[in-house]
Structure formats: C-alpha cells, structure tokens
Backbone as JSON Lines, residues from 0, in Angstrom:
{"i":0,"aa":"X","n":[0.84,-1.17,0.0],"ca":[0.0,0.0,0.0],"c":[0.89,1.24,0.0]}
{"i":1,"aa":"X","n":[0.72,1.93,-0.78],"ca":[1.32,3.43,-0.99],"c":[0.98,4.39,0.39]}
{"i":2,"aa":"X","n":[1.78,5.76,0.36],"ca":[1.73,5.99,1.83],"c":[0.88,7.89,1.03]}
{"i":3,"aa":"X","n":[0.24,7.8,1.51],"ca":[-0.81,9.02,0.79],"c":[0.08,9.95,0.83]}
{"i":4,"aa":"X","n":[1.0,10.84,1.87],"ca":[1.69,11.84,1.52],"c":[2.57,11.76,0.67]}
{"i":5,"aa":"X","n":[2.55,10.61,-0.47],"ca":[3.57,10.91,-1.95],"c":[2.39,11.3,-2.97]}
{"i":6,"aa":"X","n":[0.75,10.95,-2.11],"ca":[0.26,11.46,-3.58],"c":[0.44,12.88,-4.02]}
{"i":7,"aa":"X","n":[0.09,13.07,-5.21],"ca":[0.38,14.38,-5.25],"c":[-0.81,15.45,-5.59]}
{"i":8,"aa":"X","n":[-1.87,14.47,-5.63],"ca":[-3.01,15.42,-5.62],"c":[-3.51,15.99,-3.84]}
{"i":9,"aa":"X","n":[-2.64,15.58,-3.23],"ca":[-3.16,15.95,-1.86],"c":[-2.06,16.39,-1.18]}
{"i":10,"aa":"X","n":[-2.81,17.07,-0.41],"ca":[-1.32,18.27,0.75],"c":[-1.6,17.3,2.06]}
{"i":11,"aa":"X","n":[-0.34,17.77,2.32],"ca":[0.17,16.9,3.42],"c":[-0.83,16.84,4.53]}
{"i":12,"aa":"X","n":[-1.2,17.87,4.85],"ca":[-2.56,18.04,6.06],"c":[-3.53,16.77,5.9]}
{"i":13,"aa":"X","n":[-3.83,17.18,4.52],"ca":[-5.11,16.23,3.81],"c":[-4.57,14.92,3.99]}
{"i":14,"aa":"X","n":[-3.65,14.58,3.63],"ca":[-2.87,13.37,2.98],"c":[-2.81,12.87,4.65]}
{"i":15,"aa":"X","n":[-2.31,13.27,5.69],"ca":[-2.47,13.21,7.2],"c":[-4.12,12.58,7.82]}
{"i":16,"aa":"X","n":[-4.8,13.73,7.65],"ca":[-6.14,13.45,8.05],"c":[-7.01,12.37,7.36]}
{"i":17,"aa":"X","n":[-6.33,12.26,5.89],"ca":[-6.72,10.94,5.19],"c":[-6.53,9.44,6.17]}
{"i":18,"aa":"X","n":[-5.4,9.53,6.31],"ca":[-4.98,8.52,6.76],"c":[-5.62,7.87,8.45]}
{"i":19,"aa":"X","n":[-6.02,9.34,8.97],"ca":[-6.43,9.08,10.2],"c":[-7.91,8.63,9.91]}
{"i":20,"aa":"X","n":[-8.5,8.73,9.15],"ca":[-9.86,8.41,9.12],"c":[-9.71,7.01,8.57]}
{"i":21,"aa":"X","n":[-8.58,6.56,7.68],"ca":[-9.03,5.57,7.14],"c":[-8.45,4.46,8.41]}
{"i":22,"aa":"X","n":[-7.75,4.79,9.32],"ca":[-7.43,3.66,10.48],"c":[-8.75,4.07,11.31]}
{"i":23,"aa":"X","n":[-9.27,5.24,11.9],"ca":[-10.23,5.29,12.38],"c":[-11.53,4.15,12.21]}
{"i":24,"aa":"X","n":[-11.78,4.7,10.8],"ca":[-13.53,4.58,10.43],"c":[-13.45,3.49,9.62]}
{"i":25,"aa":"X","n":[-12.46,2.61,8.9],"ca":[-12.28,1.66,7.87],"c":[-11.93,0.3,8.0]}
{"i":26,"aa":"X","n":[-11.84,-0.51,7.54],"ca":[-11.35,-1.67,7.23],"c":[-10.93,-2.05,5.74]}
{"i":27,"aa":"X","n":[-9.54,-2.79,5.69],"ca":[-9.11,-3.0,4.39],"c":[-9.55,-4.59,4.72]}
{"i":28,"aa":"X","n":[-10.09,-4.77,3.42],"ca":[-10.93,-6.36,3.49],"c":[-10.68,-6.68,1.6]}
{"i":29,"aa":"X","n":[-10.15,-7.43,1.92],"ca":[-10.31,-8.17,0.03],"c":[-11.75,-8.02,-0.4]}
{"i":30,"aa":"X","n":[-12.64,-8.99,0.59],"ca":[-13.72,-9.17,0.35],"c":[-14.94,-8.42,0.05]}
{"i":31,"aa":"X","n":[-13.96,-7.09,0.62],"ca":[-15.64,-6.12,0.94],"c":[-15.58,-5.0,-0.56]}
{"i":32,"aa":"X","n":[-16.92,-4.9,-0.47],"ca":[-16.88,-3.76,-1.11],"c":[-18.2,-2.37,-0.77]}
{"i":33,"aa":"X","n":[-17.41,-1.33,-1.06],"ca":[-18.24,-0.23,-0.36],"c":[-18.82,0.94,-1.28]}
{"i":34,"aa":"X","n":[-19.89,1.43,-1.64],"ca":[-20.01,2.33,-2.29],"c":[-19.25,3.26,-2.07]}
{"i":35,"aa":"X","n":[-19.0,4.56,-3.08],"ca":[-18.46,5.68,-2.82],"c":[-19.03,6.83,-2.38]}
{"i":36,"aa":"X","n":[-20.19,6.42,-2.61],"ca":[-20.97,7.75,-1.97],"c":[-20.78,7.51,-0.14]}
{"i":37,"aa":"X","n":[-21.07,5.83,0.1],"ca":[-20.74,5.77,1.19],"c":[-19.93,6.27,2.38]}
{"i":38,"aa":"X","n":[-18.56,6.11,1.49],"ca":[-17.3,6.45,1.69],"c":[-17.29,7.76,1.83]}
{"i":39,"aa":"X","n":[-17.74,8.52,0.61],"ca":[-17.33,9.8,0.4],"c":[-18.15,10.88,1.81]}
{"i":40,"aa":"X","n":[-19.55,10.17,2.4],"ca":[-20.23,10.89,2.9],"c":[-19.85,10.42,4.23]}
{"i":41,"aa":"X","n":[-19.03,9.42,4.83],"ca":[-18.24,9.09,5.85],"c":[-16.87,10.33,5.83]}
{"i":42,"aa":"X","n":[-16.31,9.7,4.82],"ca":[-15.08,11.23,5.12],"c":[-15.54,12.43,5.4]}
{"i":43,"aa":"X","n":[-16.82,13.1,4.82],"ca":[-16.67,14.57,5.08],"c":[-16.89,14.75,6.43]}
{"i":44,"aa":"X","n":[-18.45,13.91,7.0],"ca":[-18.34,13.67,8.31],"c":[-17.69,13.71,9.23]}
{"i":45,"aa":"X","n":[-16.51,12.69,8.66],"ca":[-15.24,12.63,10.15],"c":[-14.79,13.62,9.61]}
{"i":46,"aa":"X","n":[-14.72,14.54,8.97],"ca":[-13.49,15.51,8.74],"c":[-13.92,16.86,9.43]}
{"i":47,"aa":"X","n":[-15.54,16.79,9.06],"ca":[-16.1,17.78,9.4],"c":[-16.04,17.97,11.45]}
{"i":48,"aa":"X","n":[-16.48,16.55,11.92],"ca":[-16.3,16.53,13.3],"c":[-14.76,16.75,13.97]}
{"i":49,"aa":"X","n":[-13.56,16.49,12.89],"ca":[-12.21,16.52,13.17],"c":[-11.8,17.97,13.04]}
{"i":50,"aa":"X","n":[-12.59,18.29,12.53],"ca":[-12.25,19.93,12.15],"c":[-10.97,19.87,11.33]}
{"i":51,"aa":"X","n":[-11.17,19.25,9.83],"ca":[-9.98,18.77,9.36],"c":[-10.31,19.49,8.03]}
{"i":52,"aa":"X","n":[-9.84,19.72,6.89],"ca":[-10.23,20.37,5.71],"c":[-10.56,19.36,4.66]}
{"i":53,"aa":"X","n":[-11.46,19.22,4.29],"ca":[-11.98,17.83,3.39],"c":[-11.69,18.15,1.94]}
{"i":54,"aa":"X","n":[-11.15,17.15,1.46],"ca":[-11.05,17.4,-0.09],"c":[-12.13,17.27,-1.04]}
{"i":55,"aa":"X","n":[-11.85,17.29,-2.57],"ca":[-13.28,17.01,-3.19],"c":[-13.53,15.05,-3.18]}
{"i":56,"aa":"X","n":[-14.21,15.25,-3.61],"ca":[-14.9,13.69,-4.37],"c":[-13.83,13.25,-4.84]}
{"i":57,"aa":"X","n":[-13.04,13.89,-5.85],"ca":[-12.08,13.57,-7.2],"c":[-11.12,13.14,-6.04]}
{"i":58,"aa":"X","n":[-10.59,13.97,-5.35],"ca":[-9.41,13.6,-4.96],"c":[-9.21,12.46,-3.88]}
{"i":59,"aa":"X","n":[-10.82,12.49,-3.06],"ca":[-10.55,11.42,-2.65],"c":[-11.05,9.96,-3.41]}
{"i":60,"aa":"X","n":[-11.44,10.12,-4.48],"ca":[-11.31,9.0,-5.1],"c":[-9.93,8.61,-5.58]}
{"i":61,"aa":"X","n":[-9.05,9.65,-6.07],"ca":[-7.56,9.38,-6.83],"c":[-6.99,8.75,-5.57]}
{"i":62,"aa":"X","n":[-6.96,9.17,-3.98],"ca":[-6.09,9.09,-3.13],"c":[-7.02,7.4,-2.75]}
{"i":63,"aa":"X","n":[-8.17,6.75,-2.91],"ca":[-8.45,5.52,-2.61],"c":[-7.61,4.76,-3.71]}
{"i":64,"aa":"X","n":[-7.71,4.85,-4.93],"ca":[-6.69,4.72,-6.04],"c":[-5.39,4.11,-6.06]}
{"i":65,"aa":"X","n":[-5.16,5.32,-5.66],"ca":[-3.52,5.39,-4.66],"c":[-3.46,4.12,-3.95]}
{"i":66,"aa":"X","n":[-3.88,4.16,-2.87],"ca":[-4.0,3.13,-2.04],"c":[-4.05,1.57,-2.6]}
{"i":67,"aa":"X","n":[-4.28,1.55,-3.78],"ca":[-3.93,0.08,-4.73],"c":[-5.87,-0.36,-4.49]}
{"i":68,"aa":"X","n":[-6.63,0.35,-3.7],"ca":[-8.17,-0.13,-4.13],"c":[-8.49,0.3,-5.38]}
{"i":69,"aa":"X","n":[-9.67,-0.73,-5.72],"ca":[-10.46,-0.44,-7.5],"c":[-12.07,-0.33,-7.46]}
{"i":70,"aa":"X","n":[-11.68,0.27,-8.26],"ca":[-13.49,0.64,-8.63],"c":[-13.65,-0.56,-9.07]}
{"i":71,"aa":"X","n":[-15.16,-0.14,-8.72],"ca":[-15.91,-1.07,-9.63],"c":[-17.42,-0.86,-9.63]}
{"i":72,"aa":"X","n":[-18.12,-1.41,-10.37],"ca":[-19.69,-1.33,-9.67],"c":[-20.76,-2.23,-9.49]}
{"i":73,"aa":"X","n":[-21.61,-1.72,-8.4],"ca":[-22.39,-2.04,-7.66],"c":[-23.03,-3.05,-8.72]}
{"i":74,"aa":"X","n":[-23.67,-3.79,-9.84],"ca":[-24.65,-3.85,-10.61],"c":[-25.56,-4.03,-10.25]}
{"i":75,"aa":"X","n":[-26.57,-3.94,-8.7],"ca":[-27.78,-3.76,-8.9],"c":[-28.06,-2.22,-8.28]}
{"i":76,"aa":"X","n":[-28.37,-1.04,-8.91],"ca":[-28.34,-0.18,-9.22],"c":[-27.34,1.03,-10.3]}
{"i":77,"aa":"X","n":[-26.19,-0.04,-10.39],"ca":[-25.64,1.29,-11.07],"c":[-24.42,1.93,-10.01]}
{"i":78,"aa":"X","n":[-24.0,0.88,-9.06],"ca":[-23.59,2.14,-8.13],"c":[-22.09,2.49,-8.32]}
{"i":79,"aa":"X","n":[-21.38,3.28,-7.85],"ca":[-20.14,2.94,-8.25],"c":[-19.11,2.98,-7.11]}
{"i":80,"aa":"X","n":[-18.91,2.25,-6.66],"ca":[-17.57,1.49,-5.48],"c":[-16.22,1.37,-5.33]}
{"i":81,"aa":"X","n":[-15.92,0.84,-4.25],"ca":[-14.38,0.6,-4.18],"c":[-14.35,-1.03,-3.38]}
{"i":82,"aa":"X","n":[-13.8,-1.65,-4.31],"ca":[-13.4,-3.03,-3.44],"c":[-11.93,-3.0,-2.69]}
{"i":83,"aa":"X","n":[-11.91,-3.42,-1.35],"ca":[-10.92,-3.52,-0.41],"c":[-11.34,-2.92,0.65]}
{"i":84,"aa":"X","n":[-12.19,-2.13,0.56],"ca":[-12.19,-1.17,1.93],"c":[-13.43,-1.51,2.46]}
{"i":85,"aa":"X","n":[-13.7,-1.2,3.73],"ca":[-15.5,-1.48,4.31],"c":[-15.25,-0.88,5.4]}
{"i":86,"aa":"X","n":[-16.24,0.6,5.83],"ca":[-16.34,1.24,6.56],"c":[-16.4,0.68,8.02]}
{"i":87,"aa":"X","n":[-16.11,1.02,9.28],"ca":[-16.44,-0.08,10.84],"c":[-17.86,-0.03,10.83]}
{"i":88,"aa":"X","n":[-18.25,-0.59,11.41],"ca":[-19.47,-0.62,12.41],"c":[-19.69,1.01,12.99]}
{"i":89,"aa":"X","n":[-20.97,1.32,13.05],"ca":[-21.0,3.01,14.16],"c":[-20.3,3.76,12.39]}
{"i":90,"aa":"X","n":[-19.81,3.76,11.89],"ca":[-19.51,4.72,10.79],"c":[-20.52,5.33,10.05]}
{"i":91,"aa":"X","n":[-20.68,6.31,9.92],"ca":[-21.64,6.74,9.01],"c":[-22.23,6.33,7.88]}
{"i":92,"aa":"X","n":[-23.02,6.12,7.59],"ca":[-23.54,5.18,5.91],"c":[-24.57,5.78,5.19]}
C-alpha cells in the first residue's frame, strides 16, 4: 500500500487526516466492497467533526486509487464502489 503523503493530488494536512480516518472509520478487506458515496459521505463527516479540511470527491477518489483499491460497480443499481475497503461498524452510511 502506498503511503498518501507521496500522492500528489493531496497536501500533506489532507494526505495526514486521510490517513487518520481511514485507520479510524475503515477496514481494508479483500472481500468487501463499499459504495463511494458511502465512503465519500463518511469522510466529510469525520473531517467535518475533526475539524480537518476535506477534499473534493475527485481527490478522494484518486487518493483511494492510490492506495492500490479499485473501482468497480455495484450492478444492482448502477452504483459505483471501491473493493478492499469497508467502513467499521458506528460509521456513518
């Protein structure tokens, strides 16, 4: 797994607070897979309660990316995901 402060779409703060949410609020699981809206509406959350500066959508999709997770999608709706990751329990959804 890549270490987010080489990405380069994200500043170090971000690239920091990334990381704390994803040991916080996450699990890396082969098995799982999580929408992105999921995801995406979990990060602003913790970021927002962390008083942390949240990035866009884009970037935190490039920086899940990063991280060696893949899209993919949902096919019963259309949705569009990330396999490897699965939010804890108590996380926002």
């Amino acid at each position: 797994m890549n270490n987010l402060e080489d990405a380069f779409v994200l500043g170090k703060g971000t690239a920091r607070a990334m990381q704390r949410w994803l040991q916080n609020n996450c699990v890396m699981s082969d098995r799982s897979v999580t929408s992105f809206a999921d995801l995406h509406a979990d990060w602003l959350q913790w970021s927002d309660v962390n008083d942390c500066c949240c990035s866009t959508a884009r970037r935190l999709s490039v920086a899940l990316g990063y991280l060696g997770l893949h899209r993919c999608v949902i096919s019963a709706g259309n949705v569009r995901a990330y396999r490897g990751i699965a939010l804890k329990s108590g996380a926002a959804k």
